[in-house]
Every structure is written in structure tokens, then in C-alpha cells.
BAMARSE-275282 format. One record per residue: residue in three letters; x, y, z of N, C-alpha, C in turn. Coordinates in steps of 0.2 Angstrom, whole numbers, plus 5000, padded with zeros to 4 digits. Each point is the difference from the previous one (the first is absolute). Example, Ala and Ser with C-alpha at 12.3 -4.5 7.8 and 13.67 -1.06 7.14 Angstrom:
 code  n_x  n_y  n_z ca_x ca_y ca_z  c_x  c_y  c_z
  ALA 5066 4972 5039 4996 5006 5000 5004 5006 5000
  SER 4998 5005 4996 5004 5006 5001 4996 5005 5003
***
This chain:
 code  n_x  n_y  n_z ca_x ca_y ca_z  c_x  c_y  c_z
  UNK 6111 5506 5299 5005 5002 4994 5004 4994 4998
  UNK 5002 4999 4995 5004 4993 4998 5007 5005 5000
  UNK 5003 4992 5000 5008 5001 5001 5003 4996 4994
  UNK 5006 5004 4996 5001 4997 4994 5010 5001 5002
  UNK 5003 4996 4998 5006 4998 5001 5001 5000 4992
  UNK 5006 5006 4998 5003 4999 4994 5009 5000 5001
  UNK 5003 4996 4998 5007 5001 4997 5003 5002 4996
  UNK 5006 5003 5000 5004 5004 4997 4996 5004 4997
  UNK 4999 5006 5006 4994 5003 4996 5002 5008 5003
  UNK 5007 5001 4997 5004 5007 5001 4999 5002 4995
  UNK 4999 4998 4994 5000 5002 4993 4995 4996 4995
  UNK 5001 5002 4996 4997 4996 4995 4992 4995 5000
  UNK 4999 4996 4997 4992 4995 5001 4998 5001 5007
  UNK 5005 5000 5003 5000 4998 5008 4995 5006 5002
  UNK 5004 5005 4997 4999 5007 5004 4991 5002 4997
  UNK 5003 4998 4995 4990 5004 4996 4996 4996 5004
  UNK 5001 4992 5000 4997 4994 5005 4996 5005 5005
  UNK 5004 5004 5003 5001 5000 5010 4994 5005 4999
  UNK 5002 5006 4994 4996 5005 5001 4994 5000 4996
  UNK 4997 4994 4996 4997 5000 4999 4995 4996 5005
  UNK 5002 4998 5002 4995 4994 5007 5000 5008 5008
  UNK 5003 5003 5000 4999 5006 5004 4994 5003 4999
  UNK 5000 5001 4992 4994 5003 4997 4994 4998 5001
  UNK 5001 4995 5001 4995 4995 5000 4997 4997 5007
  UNK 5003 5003 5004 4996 5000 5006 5006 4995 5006
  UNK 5005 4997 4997 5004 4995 5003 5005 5004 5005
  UNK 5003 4995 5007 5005 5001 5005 5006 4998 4994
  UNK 5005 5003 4999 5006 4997 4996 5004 4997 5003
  UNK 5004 4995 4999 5005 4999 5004 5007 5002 4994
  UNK 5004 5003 4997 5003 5000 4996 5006 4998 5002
  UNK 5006 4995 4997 5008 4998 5002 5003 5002 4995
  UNK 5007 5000 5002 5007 5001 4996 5006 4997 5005
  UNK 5004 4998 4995 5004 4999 5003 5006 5006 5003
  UNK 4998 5005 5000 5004 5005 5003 4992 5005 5003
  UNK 5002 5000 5009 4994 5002 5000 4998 5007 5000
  UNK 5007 5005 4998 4999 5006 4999 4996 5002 4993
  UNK 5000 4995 4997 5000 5001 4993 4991 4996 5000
  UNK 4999 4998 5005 4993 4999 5001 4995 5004 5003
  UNK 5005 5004 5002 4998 5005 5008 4998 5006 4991
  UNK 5003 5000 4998 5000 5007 4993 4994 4999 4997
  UNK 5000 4994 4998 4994 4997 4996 4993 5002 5004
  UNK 4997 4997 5005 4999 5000 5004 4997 5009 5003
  UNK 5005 5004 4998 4996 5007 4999 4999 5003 4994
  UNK 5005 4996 4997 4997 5003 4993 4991 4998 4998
  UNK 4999 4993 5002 4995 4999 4999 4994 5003 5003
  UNK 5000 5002 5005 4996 5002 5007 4996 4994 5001
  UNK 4995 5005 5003 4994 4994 5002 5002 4997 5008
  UNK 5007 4999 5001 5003 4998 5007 5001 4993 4999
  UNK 5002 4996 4995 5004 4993 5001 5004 5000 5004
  UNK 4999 4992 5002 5006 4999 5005 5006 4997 4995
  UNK 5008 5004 5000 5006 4997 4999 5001 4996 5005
  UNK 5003 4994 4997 5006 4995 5004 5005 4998 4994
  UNK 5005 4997 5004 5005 5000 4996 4999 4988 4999
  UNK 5002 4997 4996 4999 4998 4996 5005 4997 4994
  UNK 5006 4995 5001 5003 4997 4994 4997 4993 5001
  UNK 4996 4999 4994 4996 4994 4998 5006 4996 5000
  UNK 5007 5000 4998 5003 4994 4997 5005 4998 5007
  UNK 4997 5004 5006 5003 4998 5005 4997 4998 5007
  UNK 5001 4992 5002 4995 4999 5005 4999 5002 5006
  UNK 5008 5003 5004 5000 5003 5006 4994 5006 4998
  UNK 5000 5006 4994 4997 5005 4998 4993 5000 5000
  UNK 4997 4994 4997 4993 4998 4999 4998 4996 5008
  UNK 5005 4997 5003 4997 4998 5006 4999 5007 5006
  UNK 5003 5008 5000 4999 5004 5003 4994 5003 4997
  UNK 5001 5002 4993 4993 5002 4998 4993 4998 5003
  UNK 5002 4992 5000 4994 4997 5003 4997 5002 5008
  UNK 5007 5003 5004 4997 5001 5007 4999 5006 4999
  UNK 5002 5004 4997 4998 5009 4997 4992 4998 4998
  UNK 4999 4998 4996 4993 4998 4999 4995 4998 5005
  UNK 4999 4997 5002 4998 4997 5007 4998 5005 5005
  UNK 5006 5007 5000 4999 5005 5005 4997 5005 4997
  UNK 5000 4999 4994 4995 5006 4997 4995 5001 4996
  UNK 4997 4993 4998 4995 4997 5000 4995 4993 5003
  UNK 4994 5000 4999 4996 4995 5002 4999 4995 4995
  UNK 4999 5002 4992 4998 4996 4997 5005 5002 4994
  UNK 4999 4996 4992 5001 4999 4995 4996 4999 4996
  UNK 4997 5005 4997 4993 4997 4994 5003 5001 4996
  UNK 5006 5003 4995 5003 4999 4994 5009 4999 4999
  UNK 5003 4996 4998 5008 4999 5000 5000 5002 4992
  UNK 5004 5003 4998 5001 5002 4995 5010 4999 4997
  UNK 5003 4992 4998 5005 4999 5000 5004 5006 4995
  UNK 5001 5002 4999 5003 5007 4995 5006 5000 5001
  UNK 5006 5001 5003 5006 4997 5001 5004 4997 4995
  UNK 5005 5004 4996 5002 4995 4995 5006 5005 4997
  UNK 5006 4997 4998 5005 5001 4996 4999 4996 4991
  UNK 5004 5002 4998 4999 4997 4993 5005 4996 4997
  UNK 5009 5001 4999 5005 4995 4999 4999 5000 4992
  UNK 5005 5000 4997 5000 5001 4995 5005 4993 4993
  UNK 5003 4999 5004 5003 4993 4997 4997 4994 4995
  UNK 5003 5001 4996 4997 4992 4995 5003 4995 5004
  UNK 4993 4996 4999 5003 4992 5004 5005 4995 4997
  UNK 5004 5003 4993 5008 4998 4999 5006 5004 5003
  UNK 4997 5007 5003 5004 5004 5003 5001 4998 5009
  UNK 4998 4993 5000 5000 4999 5006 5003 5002 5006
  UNK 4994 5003 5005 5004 5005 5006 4996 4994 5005
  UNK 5003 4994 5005 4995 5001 5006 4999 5005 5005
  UNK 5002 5004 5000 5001 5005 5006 4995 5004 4999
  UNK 4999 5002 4993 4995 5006 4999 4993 4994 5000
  UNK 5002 4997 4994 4993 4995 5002 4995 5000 5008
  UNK 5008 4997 5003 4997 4998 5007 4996 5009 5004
  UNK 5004 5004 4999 4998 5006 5003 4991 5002 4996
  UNK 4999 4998 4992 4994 5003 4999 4994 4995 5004
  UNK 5002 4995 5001 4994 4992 5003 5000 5004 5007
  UNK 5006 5001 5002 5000 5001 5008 4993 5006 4999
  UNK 5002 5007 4997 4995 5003 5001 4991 5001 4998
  UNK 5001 4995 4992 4994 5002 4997 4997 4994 5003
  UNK 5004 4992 5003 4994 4994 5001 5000 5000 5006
  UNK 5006 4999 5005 5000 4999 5007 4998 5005 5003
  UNK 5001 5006 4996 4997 5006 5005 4992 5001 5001
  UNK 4997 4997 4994 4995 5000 4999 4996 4995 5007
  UNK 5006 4994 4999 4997 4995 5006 5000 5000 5008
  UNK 5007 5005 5001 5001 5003 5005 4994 5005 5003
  UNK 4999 5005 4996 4996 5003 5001 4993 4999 5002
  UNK 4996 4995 4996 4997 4998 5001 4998 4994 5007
  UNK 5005 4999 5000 5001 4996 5008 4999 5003 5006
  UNK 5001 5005 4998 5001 5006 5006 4993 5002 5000
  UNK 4997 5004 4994 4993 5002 5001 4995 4995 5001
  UNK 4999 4996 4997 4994 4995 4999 4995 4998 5004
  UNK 5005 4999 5009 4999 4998 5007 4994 5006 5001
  UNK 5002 5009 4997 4995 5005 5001 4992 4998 4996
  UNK 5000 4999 4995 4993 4998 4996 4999 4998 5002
  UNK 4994 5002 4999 4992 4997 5002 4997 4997 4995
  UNK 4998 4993 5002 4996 4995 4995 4994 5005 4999
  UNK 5000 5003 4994 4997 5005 4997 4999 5000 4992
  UNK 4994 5000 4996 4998 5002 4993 5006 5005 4998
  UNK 5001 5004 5004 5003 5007 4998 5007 5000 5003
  UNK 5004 4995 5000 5006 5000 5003 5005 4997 4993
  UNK 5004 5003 4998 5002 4998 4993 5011 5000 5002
  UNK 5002 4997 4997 5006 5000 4998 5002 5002 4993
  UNK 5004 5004 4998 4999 5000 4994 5007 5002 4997
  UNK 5006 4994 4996 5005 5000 4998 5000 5004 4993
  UNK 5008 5005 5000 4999 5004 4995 5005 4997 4995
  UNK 4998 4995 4996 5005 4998 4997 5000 5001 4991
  UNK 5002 4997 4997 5000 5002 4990 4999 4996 4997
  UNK 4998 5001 4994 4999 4995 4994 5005 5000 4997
  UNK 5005 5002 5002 5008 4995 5000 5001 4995 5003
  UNK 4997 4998 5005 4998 4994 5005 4995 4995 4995
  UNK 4997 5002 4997 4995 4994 4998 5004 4996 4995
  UNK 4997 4992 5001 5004 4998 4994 5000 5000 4995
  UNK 4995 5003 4996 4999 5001 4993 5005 5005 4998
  UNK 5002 5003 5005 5003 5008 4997 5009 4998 5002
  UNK 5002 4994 5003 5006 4999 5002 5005 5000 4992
  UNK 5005 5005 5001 5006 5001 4999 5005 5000 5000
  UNK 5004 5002 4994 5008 5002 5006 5002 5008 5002
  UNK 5002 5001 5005 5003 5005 5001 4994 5000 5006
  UNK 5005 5005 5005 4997 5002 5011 5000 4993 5001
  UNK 5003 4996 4999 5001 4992 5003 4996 5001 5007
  UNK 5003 5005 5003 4998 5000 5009 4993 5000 5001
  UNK 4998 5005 4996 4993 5005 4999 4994 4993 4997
  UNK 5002 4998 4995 4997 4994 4997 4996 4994 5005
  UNK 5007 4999 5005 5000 4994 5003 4995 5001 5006
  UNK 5002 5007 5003 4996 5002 5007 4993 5001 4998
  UNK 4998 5003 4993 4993 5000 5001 4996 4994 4997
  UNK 5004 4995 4996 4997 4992 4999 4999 4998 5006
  UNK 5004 5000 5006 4999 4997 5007 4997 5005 5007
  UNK 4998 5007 4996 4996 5003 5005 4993 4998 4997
  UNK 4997 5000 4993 4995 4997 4999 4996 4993 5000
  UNK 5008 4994 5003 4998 4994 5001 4997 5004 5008
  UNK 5004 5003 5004 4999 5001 5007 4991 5004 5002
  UNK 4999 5003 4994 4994 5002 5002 4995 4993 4998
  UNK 5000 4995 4995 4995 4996 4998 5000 4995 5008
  UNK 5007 4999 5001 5001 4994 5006 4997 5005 5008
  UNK 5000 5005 4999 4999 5003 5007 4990 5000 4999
  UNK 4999 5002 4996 4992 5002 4999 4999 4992 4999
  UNK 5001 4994 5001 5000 4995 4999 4997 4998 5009
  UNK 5008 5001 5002 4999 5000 5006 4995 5002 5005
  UNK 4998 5005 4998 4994 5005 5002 4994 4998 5000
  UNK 4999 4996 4994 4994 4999 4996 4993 4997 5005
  UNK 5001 5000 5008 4996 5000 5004 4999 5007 5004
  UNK 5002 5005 4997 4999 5006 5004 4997 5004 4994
  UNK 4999 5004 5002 4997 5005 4995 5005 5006 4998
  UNK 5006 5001 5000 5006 5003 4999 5002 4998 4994
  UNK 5000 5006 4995 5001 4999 4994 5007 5002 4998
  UNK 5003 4995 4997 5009 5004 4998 4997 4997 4992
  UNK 5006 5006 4997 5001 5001 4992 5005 5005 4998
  UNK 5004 4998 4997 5005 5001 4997 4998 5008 4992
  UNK 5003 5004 4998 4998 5004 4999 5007 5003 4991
  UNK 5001 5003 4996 5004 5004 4995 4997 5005 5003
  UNK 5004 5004 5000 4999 5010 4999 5000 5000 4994
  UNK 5003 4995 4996 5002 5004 4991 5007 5004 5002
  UNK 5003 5004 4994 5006 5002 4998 4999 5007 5003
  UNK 5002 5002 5008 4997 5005 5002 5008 5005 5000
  UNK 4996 5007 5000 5006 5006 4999 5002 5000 5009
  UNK 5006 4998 5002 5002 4999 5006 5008 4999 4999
  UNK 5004 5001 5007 5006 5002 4999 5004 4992 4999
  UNK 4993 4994 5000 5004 4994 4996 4996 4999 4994
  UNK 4995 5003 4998 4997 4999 4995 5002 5005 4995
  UNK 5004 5005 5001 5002 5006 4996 4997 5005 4996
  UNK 5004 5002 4997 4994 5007 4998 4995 4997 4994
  UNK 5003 4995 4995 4996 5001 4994 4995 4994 5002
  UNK 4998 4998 5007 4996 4994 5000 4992 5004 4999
  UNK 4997 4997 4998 4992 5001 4995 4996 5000 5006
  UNK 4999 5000 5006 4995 5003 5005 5002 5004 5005
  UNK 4997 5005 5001 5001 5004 5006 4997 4995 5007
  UNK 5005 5002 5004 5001 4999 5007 4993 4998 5005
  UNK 4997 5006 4998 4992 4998 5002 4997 4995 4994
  UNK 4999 4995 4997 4995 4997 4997 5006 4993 5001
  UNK 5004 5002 5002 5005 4993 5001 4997 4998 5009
  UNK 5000 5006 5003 4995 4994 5007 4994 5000 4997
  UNK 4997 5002 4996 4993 4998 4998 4996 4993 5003
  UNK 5005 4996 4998 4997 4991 5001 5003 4999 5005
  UNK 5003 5002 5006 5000 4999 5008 4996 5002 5002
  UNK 4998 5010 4998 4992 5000 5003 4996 4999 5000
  UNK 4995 4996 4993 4996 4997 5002 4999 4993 5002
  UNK 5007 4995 4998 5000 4996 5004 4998 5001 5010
  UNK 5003 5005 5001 5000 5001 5008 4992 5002 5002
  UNK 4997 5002 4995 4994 5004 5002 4995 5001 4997
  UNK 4999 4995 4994 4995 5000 4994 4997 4993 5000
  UNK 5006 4997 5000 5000 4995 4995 4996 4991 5002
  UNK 4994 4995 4997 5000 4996 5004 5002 4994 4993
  UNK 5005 4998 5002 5002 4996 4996 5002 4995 5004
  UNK 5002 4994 4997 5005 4994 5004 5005 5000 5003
  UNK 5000 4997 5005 5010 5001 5000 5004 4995 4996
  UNK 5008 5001 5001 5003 4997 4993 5001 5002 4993
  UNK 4998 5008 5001 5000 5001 4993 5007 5005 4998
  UNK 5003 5000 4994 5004 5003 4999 4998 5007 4994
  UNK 4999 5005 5002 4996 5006 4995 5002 5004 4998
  UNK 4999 5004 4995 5003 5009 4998 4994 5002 4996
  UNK 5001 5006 5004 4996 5006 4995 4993 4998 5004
  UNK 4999 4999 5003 4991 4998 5004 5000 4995 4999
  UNK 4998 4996 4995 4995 4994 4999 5002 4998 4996
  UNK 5008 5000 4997 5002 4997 4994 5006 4993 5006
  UNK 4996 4994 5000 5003 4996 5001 5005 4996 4995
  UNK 5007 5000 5005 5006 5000 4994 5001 4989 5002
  UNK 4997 4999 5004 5000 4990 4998 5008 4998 5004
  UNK 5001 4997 4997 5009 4997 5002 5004 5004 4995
***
């Protein structure tokens, strides 16, 4: 049975993520940062994932995860970065604070986490990382306004091209991903895709798909470039 690790995955992308890879045959490991609130999810889901508790933006947090990890699994065939705040400020409304807090979560966390699983995979065809980040992060699409939100996913999709770089003697594929404008309690009620077709391009990333690694994607196979 494979073993898939998602984050922040009490609610929202996270959540359909977790319960769609159940479906699918996967051991889950689903996080939050409250672990009650992970422990919920987790039955809501069924199937029997394992909650742990999880604040990507903190490394005391990710370095216990990592020993929880360890004790309740063997391997890591799928990371699924998921994890993420949004921040709402124009970058003439200048906050460092909030900035700092969206990078902590949406970049470092990504890299924290990552650090912590990696050591688990197996130099494997079928072993994938797979960063959930937006075509608000691309540069084409850079604007004003989420100054936070803008910045962390520009520099979580440098993280994915430099990390699948780094790889590029293993067979482990990282790729960075858009859900699209999905209906979620940060994407809100009037967003234009239901919940389920927003994990759409995680799952078949995780369990379909034979592509390169370093690619930034939405919607299947629609490759979004820089």
C-alpha cells in the first residue's frame, strides 16, 4: 500500500486531497495544525488516516512531525505541500509581519516539510512531491494586491523547479500545481470550481500522470510556463 502525506488537510483541497487518495487505495497521513481538528477530519473522512498535528510555519512543530512520522510509517510515496494561508494586503499597504507570516507558511513550510519527509522516499518512478501553489504565483499573472499570497507562491514555484533540479538524478518527480478558483472557506462561496475538481490535478498528478518533473500545471495538462 502506498503512503501519501498531505497538509493542512482539515478542510478544504487538503481534505478532498486526503479523501480522494483513500479512494484510491492510499495509507493517508493527513495534518493540521490543531490536532483535534485533524482527528475530525480524519473521521469524517473514514478509510482510517492517520492525524498528526503539524504547523508547517513552525520548526520546533515540523521537527516533532517528523519523529511522529518515523513511528508510524516506513515509507513516503507521495508529499502533497497543501498548507497555505492567503494575506490580503497591497504591496503599497505594506505589512512586514503579515508578509512574513504568509512565506513562513506557504514557502518555508513547504520546505520544512519536505525536509522532514524526503529521508522517507524511495528513489522511486512513483514517488512524487507535489506543491499546491496558484497562477497568481506565475509571472505572467503578477499583480497588485495578496502582496503575501503573490510573493510565497513566485518563490514556492522557484522551490519546486530548484528542488526537481536537484533530484534530477533520482527518479522522484516534484511539480508544482493551481487548483483554479476553488469554492473553499479561502476560496469562497462564488469561486467557479467545486472542491472536488480542484484536487483534480493533485490526483492525477500522484497517481496517473507520467510527466517531467519541474513542471508548474492546472487543470491536468494545461501547463501554466513561468
Amino acid at each position: 500500500m502506498k503512503t501519501a502525506v498531505v497538509t493542512g488537510a482539515n478542510r478544504g483541497i487538503g481534505k478532498e486531497i486526503a479523501r480522494q487518495l483513500i479512494q484510491k487505495g492510499f495509507r493517508v497521513v493527513l495534518t493540521a495544525r490543531d490536532l483535534e481538528k485533524a482527528k475530525r477530519a480524519a473521521a469524517e473522512i473514514g478509510g482510517e488516516p492517520i492525524a498528526l498535528e503539524l504547523d508547517v510555519a513552525r520548526d520546533d512543530s515540523a521537527e516533532a512531525f517528523g519523529i511522529l512520522l518515523r513511528d508510524r510509517v516506513d515509507r513516503v510515496d507521495v508529499l502533497i505541500n497543501n498548507a497555505g494561508i492567503l494575506g490580503r494586503l497591497r504591496l503599497l499597504d505594506f505589512d512586514i509581519q503579515e508578509i512574513h507570516e504568509v512565506l513562513e507558511t506557504n514557502l518555508f513550510g513547504a520546505l520544512r516539510t519536505t525536509k522532514m519527509v524526503l529521508p522517507l522516499m524511495p528513489e522511486s518512478a512513483e514517488s512524487r512531491i507535489i506543491n499546491i501553489s496558484s497562477e497568481m504565483g506565475a509571472w505572467r499573472e503578477l499583480r497588485g494586491g495578496h502582496a503575501g499570497y503573490r510573493l510565497s507562491k513566485v518563490s514556492l514555484n522557484a522551490f519546486t523547479a530548484m528542488l526537481a533540479h536537484e533530484l534530477r538524478n533520482t527518479p522522484i518527480k516534484v511539480n508544482a500545481i493551481c487548483p483554479g478558483w476553488v469554492r473553499t472557506e479561502m476560496g469562497g462561496p462564488g469561486a467557479s470550481r467545486p472542491v472536488e475538481k480542484g484536487a483534480e490535478t493533485a490526483i492525477w498528478l500522484a497517481t496517473e500522470a507520467e510527466i517531467p518533473s519541474g513542471n508548474f500545471l492546472a487543470i491536468r495538462r494545461k501547463f501554466l510556463g513561468d
